[in-house]
PyMOL Python script that loads the backbone (N, CA, C, O; Angstrom):
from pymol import cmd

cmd.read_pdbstr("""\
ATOM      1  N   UNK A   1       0.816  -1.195   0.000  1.00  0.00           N
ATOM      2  CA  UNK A   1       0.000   0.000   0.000  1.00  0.00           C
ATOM      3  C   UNK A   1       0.856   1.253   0.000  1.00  0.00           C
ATOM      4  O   UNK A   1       0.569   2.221  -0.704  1.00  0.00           O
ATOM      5  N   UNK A   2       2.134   1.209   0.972  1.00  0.00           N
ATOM      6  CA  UNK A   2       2.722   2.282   0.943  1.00  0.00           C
ATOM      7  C   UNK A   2       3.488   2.475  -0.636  1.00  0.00           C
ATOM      8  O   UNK A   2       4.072   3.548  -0.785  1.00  0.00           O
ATOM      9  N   UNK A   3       3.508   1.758  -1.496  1.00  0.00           N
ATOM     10  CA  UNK A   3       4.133   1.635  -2.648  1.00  0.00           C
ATOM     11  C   UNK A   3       3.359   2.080  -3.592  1.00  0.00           C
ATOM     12  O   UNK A   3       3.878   2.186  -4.703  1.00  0.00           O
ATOM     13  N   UNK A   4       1.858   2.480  -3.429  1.00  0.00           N
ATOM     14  CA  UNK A   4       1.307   2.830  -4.266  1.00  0.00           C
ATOM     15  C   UNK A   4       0.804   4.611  -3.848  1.00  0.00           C
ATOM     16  O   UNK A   4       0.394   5.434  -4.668  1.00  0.00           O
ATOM     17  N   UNK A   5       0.955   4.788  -2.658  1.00  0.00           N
ATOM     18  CA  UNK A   5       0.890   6.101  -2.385  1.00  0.00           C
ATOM     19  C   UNK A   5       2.078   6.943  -2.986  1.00  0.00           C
ATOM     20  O   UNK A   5       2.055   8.119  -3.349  1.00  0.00           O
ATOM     21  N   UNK A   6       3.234   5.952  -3.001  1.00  0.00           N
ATOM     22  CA  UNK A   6       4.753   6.761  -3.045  1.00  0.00           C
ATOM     23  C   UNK A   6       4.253   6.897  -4.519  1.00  0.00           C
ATOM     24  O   UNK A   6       4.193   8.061  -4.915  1.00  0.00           O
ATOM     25  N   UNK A   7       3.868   5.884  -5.446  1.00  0.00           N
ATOM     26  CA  UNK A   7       3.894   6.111  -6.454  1.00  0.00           C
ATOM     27  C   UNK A   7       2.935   7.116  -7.639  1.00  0.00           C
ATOM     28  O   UNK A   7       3.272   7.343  -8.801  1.00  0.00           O
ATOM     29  N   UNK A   8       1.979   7.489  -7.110  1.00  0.00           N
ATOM     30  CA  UNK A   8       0.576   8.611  -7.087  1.00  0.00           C
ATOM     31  C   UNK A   8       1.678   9.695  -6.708  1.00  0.00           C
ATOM     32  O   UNK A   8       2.058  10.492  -7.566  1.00  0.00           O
ATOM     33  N   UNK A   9       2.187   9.719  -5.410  1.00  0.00           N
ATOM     34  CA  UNK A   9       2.902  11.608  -5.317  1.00  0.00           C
ATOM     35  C   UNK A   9       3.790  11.756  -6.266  1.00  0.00           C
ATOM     36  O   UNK A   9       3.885  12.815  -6.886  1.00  0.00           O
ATOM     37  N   UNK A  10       4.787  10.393  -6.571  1.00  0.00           N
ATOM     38  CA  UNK A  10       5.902  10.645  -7.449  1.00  0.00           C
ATOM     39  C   UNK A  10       5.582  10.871  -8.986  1.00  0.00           C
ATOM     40  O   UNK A  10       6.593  11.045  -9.667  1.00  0.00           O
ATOM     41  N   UNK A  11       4.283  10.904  -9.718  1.00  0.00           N
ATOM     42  CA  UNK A  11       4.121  11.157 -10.838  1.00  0.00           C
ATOM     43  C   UNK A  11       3.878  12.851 -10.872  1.00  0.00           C
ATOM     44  O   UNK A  11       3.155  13.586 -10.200  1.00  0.00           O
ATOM     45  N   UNK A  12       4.682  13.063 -11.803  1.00  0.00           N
ATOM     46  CA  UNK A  12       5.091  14.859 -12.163  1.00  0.00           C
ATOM     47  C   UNK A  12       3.340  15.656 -12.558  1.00  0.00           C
ATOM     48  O   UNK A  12       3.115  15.233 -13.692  1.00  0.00           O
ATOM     49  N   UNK A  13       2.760  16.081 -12.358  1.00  0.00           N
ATOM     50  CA  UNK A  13       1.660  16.717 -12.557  1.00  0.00           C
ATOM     51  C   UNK A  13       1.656  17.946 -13.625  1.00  0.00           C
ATOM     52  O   UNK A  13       2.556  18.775 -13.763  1.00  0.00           O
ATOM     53  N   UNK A  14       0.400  17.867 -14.370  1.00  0.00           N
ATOM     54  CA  UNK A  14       0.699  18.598 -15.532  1.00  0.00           C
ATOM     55  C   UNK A  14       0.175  20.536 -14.786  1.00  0.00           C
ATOM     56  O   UNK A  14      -0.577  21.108 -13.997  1.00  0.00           O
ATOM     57  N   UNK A  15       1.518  20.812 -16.028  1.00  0.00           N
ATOM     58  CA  UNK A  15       0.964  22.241 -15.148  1.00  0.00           C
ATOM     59  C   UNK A  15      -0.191  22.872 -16.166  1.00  0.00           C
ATOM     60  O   UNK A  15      -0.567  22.322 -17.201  1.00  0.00           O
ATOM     61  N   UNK A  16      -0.507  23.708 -15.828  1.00  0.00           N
ATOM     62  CA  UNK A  16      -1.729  24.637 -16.318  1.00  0.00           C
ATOM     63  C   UNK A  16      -0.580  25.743 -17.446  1.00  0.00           C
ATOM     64  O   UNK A  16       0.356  26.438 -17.051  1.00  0.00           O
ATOM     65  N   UNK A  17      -1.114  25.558 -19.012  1.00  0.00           N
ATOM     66  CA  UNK A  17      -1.116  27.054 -19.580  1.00  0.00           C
ATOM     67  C   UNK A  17      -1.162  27.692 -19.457  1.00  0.00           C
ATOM     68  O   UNK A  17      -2.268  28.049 -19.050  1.00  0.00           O
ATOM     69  N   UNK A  18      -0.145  28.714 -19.602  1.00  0.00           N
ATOM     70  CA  UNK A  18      -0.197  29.791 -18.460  1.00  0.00           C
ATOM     71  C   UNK A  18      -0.776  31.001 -19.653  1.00  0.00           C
ATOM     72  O   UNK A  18      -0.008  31.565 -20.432  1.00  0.00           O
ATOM     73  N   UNK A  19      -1.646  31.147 -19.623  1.00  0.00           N
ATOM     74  CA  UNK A  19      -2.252  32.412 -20.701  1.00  0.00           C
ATOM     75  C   UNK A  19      -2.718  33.810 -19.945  1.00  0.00           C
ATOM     76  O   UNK A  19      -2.546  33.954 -18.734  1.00  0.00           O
ATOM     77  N   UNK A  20      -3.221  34.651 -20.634  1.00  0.00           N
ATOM     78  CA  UNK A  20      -3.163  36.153 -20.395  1.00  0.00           C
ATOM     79  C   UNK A  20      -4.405  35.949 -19.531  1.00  0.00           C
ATOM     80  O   UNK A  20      -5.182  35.036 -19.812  1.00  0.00           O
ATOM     81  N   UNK A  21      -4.681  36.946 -18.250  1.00  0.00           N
ATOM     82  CA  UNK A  21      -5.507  36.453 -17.848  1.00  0.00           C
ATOM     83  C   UNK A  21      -7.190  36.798 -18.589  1.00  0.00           C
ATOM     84  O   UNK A  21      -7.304  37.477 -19.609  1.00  0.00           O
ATOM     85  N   UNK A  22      -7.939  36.414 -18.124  1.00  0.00           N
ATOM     86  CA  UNK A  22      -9.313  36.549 -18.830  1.00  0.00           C
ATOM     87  C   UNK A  22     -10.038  37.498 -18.641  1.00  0.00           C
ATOM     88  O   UNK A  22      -9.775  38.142 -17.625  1.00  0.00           O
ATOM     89  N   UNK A  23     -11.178  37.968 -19.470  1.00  0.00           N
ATOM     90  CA  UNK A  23     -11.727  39.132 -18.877  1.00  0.00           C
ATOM     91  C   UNK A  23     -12.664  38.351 -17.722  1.00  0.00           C
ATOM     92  O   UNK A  23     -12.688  37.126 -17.848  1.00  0.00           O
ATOM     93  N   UNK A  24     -13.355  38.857 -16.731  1.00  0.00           N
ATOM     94  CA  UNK A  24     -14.381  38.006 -15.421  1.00  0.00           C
ATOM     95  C   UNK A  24     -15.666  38.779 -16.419  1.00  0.00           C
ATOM     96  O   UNK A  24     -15.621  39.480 -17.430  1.00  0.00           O
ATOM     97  N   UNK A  25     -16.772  38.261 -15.576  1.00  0.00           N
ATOM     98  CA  UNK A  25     -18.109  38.895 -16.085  1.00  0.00           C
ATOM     99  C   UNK A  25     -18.379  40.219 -15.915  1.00  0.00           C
ATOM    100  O   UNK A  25     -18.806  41.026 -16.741  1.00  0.00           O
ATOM    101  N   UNK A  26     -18.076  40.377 -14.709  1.00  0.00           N
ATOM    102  CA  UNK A  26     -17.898  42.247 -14.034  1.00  0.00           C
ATOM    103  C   UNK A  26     -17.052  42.875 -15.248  1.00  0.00           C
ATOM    104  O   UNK A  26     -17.729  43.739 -15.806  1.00  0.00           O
ATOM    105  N   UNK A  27     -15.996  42.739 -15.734  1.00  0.00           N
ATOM    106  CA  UNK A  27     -15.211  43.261 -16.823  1.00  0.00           C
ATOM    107  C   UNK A  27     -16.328  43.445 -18.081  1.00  0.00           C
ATOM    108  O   UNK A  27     -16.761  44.487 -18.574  1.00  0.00           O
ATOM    109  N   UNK A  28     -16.564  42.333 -18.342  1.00  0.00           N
ATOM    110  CA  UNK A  28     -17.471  42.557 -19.816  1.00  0.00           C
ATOM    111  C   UNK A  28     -18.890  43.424 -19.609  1.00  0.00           C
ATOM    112  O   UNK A  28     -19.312  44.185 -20.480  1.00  0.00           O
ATOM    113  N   UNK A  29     -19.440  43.240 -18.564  1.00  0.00           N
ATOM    114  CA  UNK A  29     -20.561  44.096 -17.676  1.00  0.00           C
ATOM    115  C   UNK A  29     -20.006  45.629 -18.335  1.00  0.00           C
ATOM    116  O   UNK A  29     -20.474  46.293 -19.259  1.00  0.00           O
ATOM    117  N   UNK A  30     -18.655  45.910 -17.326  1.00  0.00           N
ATOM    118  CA  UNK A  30     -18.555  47.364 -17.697  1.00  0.00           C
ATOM    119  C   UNK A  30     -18.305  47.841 -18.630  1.00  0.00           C
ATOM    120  O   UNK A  30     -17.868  48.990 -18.688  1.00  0.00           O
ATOM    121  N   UNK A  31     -18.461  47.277 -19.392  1.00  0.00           N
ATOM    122  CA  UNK A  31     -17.972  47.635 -20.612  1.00  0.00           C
ATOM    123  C   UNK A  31     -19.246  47.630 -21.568  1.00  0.00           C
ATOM    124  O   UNK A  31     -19.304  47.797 -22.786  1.00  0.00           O
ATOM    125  N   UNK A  32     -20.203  47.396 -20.679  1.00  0.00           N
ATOM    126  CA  UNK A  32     -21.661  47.763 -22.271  1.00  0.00           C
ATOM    127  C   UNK A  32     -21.764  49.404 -21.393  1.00  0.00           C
ATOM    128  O   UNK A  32     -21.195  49.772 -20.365  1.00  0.00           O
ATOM    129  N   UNK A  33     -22.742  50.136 -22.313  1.00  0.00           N
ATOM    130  CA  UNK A  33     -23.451  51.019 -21.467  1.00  0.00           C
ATOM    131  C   UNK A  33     -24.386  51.529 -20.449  1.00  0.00           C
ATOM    132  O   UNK A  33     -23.645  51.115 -19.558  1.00  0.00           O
ATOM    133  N   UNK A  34     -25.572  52.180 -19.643  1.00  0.00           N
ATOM    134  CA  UNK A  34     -26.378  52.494 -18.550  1.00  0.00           C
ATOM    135  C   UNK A  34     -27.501  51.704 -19.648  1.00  0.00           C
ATOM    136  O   UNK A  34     -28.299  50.840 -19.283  1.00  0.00           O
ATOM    137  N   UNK A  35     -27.381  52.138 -20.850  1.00  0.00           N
ATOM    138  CA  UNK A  35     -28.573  51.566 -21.412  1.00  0.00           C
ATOM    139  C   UNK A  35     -28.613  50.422 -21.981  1.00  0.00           C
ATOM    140  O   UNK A  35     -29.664  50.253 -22.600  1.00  0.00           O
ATOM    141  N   UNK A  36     -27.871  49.541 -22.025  1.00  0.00           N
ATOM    142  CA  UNK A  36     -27.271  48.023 -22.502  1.00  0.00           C
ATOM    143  C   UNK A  36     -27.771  47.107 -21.284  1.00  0.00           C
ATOM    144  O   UNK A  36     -28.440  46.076 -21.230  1.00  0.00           O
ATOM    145  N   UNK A  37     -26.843  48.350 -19.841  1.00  0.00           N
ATOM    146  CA  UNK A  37     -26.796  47.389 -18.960  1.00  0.00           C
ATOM    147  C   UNK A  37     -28.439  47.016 -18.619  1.00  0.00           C
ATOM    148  O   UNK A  37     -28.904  45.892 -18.433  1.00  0.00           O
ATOM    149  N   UNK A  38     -29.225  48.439 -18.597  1.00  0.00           N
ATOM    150  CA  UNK A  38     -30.950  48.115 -18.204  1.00  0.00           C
ATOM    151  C   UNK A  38     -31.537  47.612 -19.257  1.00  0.00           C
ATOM    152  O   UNK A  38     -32.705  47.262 -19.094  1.00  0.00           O
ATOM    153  N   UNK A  39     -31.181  47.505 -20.046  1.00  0.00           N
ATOM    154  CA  UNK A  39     -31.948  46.490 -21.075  1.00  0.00           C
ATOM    155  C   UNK A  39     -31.715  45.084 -20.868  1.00  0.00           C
ATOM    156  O   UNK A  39     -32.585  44.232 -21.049  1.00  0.00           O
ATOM    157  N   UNK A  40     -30.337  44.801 -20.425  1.00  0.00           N
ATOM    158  CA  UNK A  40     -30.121  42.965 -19.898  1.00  0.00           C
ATOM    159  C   UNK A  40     -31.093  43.141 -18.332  1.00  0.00           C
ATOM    160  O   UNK A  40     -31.904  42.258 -18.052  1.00  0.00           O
ATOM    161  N   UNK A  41     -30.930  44.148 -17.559  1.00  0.00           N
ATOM    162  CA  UNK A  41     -31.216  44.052 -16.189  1.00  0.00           C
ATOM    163  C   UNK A  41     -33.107  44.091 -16.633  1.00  0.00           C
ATOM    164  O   UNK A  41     -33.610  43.457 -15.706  1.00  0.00           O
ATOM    165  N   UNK A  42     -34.028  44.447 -17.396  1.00  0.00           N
ATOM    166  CA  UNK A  42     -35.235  43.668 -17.466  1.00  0.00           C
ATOM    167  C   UNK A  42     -35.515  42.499 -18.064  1.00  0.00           C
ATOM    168  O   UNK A  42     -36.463  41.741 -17.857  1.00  0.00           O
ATOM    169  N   UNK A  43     -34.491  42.394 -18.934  1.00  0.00           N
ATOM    170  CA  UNK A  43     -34.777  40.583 -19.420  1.00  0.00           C
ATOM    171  C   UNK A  43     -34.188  39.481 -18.461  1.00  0.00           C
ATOM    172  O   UNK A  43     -34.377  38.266 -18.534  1.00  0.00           O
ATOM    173  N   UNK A  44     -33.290  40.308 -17.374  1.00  0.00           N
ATOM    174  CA  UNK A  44     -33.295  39.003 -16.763  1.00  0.00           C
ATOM    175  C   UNK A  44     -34.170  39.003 -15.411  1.00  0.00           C
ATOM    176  O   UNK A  44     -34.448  38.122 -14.597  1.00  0.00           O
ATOM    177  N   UNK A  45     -34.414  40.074 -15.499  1.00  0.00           N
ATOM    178  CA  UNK A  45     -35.985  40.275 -13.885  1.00  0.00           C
ATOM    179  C   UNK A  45     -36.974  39.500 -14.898  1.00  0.00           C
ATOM    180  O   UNK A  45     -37.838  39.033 -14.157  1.00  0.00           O
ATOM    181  N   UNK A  46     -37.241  39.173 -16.080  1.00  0.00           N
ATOM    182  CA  UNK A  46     -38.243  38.596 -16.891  1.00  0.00           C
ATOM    183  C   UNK A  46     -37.791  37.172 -16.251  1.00  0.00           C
ATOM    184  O   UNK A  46     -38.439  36.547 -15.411  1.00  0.00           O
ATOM    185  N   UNK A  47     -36.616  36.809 -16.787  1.00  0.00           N
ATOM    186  CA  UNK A  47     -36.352  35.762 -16.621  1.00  0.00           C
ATOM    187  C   UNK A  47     -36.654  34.924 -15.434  1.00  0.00           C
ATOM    188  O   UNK A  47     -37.373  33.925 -15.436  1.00  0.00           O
ATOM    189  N   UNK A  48     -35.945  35.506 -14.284  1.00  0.00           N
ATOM    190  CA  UNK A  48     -36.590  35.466 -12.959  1.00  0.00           C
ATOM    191  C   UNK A  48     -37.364  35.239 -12.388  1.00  0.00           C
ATOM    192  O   UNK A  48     -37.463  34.561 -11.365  1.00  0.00           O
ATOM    193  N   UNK A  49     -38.432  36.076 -13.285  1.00  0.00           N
ATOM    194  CA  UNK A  49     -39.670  36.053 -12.422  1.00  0.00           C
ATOM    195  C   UNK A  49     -40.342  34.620 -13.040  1.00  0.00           C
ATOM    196  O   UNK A  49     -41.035  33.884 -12.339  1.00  0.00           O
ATOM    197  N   UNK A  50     -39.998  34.317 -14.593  1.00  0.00           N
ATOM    198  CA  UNK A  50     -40.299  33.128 -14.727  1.00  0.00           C
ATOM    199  C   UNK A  50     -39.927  31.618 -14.160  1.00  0.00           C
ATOM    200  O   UNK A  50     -40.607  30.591 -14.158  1.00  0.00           O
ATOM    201  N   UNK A  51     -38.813  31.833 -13.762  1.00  0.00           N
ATOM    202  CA  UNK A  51     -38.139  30.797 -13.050  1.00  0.00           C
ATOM    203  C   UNK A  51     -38.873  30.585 -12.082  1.00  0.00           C
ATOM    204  O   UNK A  51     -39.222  29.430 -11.833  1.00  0.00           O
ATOM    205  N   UNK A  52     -39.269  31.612 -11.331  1.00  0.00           N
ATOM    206  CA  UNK A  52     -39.766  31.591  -9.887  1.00  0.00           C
ATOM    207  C   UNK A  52     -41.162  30.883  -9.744  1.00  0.00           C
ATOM    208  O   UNK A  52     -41.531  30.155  -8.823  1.00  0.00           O
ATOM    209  N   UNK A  53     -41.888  31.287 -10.929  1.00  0.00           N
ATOM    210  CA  UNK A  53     -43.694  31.004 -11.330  1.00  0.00           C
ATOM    211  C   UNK A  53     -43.481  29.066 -11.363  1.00  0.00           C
ATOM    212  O   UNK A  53     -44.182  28.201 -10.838  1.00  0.00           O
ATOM    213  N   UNK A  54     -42.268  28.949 -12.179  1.00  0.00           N
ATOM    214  CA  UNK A  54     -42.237  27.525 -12.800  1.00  0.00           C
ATOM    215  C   UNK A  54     -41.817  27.062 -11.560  1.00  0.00           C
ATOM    216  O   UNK A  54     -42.728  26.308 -11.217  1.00  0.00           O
ATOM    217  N   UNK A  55     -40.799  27.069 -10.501  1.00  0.00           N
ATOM    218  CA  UNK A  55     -40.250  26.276  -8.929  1.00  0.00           C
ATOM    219  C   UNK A  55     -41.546  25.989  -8.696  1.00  0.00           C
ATOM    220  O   UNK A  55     -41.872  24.820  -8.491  1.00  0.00           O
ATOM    221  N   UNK A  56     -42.559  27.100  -8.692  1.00  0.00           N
ATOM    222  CA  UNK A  56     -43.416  27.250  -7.407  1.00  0.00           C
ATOM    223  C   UNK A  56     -44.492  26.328  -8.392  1.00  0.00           C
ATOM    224  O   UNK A  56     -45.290  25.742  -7.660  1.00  0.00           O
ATOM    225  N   UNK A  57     -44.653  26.134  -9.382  1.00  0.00           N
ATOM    226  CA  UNK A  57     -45.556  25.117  -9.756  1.00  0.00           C
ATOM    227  C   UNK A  57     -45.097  23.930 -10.197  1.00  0.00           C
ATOM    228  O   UNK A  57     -45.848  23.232 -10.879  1.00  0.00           O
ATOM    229  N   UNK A  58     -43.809  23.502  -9.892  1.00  0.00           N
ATOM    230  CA  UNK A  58     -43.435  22.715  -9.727  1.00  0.00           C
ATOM    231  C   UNK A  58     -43.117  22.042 -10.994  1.00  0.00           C
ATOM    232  O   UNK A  58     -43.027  20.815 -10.952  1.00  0.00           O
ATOM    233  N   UNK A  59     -42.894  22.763 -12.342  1.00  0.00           N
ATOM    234  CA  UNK A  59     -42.325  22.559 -13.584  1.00  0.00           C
ATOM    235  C   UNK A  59     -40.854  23.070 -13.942  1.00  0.00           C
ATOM    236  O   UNK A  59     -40.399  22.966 -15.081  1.00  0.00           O
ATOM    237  N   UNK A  60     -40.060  23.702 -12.743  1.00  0.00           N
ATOM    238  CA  UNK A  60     -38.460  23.947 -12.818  1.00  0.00           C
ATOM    239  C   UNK A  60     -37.588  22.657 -13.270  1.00  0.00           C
ATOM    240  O   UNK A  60     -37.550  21.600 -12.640  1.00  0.00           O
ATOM    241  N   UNK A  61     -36.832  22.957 -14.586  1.00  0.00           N
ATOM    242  CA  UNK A  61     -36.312  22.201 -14.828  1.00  0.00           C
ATOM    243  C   UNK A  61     -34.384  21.750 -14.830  1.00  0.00           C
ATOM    244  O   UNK A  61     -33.620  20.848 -15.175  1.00  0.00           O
ATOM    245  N   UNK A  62     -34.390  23.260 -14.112  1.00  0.00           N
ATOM    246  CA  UNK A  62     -33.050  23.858 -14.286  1.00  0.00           C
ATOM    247  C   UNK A  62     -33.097  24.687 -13.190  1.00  0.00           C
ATOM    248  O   UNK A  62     -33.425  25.864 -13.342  1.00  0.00           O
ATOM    249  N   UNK A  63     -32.703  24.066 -11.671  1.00  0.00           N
ATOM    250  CA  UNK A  63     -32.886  25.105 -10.937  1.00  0.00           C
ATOM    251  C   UNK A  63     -32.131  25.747 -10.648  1.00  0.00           C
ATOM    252  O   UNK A  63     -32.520  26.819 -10.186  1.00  0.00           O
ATOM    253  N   UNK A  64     -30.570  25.510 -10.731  1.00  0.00           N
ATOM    254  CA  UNK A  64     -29.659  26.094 -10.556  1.00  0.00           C
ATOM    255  C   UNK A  64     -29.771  27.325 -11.656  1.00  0.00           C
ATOM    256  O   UNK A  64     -29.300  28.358 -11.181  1.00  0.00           O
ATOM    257  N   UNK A  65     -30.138  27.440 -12.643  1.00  0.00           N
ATOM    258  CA  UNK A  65     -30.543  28.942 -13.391  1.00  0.00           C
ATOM    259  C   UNK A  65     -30.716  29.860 -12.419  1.00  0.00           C
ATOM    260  O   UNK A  65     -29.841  30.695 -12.194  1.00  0.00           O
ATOM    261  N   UNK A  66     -32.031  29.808 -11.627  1.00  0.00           N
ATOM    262  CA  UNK A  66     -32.151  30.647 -10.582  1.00  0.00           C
ATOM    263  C   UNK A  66     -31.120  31.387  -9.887  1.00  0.00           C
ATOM    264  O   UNK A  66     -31.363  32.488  -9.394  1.00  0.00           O
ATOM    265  N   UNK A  67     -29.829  30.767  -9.814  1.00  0.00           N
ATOM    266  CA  UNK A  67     -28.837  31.338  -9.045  1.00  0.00           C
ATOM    267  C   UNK A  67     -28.161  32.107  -9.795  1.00  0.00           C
ATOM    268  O   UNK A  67     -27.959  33.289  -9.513  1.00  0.00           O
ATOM    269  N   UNK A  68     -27.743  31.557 -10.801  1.00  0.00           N
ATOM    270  CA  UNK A  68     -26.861  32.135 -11.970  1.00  0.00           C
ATOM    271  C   UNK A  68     -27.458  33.452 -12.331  1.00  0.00           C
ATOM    272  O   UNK A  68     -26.805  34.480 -12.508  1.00  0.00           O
ATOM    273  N   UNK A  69     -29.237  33.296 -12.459  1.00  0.00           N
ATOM    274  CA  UNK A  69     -29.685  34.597 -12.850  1.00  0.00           C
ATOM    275  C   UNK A  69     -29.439  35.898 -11.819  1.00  0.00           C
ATOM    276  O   UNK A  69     -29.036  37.042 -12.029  1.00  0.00           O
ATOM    277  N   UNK A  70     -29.873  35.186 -10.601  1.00  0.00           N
ATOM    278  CA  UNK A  70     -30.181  36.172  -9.608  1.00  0.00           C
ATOM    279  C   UNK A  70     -28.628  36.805  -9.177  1.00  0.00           C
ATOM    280  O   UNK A  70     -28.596  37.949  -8.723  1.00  0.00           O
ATOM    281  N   UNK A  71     -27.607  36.184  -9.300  1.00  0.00           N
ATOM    282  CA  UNK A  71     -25.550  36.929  -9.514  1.00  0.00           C
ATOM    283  C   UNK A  71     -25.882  37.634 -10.700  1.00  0.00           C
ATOM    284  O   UNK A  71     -25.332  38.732 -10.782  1.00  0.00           O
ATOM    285  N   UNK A  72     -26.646  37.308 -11.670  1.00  0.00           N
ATOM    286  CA  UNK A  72     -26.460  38.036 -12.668  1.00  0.00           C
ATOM    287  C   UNK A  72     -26.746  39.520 -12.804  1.00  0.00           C
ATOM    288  O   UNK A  72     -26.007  40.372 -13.296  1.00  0.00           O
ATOM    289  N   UNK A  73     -28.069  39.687 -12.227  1.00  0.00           N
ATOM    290  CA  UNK A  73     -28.677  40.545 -11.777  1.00  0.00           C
ATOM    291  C   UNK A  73     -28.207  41.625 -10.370  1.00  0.00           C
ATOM    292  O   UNK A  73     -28.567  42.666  -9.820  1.00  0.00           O
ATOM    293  N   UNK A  74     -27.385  40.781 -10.291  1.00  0.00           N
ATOM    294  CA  UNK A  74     -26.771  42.011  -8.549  1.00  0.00           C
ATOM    295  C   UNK A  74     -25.203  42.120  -9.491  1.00  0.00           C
ATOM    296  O   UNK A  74     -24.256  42.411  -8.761  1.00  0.00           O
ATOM    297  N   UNK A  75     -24.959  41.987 -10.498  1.00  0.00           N
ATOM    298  CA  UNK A  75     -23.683  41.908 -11.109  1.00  0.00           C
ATOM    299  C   UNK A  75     -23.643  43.172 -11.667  1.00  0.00           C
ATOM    300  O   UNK A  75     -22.792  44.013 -11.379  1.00  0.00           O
ATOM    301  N   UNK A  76     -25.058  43.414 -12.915  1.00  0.00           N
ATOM    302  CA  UNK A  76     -25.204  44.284 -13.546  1.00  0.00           C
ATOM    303  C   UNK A  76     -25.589  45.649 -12.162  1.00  0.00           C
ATOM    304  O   UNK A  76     -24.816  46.600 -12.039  1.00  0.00           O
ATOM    305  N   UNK A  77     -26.576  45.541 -11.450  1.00  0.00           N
ATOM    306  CA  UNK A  77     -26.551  46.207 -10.703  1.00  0.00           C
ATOM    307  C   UNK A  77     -25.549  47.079  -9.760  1.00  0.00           C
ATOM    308  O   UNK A  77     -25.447  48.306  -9.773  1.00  0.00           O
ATOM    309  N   UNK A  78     -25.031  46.415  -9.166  1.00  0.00           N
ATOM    310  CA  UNK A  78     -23.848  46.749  -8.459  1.00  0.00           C
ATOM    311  C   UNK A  78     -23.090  47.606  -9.820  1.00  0.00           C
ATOM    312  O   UNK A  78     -22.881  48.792  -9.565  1.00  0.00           O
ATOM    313  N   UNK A  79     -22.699  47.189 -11.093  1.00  0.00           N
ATOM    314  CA  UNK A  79     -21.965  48.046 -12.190  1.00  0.00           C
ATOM    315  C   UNK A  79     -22.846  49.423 -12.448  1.00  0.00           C
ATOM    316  O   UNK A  79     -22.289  50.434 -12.876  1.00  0.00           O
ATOM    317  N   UNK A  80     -24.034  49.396 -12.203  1.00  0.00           N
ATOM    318  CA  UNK A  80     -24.721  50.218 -12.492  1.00  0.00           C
ATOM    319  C   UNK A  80     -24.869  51.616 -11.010  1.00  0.00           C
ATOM    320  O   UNK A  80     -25.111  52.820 -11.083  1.00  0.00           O
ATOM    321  N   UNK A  81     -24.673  50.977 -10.168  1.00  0.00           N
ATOM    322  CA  UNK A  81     -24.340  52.057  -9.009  1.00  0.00           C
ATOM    323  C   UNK A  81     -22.980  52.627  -9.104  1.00  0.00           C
ATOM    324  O   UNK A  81     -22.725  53.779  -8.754  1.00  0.00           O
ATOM    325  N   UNK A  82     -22.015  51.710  -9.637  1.00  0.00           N
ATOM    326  CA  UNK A  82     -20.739  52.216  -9.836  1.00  0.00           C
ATOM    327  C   UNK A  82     -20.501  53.402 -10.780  1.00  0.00           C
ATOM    328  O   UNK A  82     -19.694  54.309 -10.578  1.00  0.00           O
ATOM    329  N   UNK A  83     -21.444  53.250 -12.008  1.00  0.00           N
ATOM    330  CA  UNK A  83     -21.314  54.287 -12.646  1.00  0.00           C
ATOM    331  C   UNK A  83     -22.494  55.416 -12.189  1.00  0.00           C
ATOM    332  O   UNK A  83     -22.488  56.533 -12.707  1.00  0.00           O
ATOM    333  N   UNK A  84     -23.159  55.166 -11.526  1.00  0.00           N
ATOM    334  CA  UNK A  84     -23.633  56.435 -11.003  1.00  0.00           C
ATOM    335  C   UNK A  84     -22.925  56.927  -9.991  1.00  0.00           C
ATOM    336  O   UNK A  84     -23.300  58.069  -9.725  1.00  0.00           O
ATOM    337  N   UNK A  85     -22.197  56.609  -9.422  1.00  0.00           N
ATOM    338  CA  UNK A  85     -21.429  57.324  -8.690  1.00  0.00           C
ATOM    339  C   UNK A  85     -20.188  57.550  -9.130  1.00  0.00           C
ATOM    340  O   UNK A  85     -19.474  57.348  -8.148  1.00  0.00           O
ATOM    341  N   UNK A  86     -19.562  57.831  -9.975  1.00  0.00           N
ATOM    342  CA  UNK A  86     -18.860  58.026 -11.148  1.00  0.00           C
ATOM    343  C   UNK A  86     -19.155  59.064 -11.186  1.00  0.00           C
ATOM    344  O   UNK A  86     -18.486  60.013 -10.779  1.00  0.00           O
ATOM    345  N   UNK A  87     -20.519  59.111 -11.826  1.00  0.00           N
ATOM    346  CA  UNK A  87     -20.321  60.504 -13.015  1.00  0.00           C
ATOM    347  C   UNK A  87     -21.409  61.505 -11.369  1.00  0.00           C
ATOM    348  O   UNK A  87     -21.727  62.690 -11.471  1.00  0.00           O
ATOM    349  N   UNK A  88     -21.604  61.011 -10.635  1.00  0.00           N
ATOM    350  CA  UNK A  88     -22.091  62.507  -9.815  1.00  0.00           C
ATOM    351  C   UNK A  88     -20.677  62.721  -9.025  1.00  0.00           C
ATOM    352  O   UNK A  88     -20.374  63.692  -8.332  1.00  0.00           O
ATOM    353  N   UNK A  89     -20.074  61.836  -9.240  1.00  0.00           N
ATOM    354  CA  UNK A  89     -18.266  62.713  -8.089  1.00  0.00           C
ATOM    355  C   UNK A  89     -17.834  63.800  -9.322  1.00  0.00           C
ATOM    356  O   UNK A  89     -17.219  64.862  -9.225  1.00  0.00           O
ATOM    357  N   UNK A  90     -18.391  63.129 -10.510  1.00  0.00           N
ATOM    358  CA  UNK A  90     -17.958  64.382 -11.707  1.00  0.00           C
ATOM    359  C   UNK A  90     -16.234  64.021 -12.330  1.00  0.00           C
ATOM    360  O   UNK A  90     -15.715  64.756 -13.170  1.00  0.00           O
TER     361      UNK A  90
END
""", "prot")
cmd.dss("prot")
cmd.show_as("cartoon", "prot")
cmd.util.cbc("prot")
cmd.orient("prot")
């Protein structure tokens, strides 16, 4: 047994590609406009609210959506306070 542990640590592990790093979602967020961003921020309160109708009647088929949407939605938001307070510091 101890011969097979030694032999699992002693194999060299592959490293990771080391590439440029990526843009995150917050990056690509800031980068639409106030009016880009509220145009995604009601299709995905649409979205939402549909998700929510379908849990509760018990036709959710994808519930983890729910989560993804609802980060999505405090993502754009949160970018969207940022630039209002932006442009009133002037």
């Amino acid at each position: 047994m101890a011969k097979k542990a030694a032999a699992k640590t002693a194999k060299p592990k592959a490293k990771k590609a080391t590439t440029a790093k990526a843009a995150s979602k917050g990056d690509d967020i800031r980068a639409k406009s106030a009016d880009e961003l509220a145009g995604d921020l009601v299709g995905l309160k649409k979205e939402q609210f549909n998700l929510r109708f379908q849990l509760a009647n018990g036709q959710a088929e994808n519930t983890g959506r729910i989560r993804t949407v609802r980060r999505s939605i405090a993502r754009i938001e949160t970018v969207l306070t940022e630039q209002r307070r932006k442009s009133a510091k002037g």
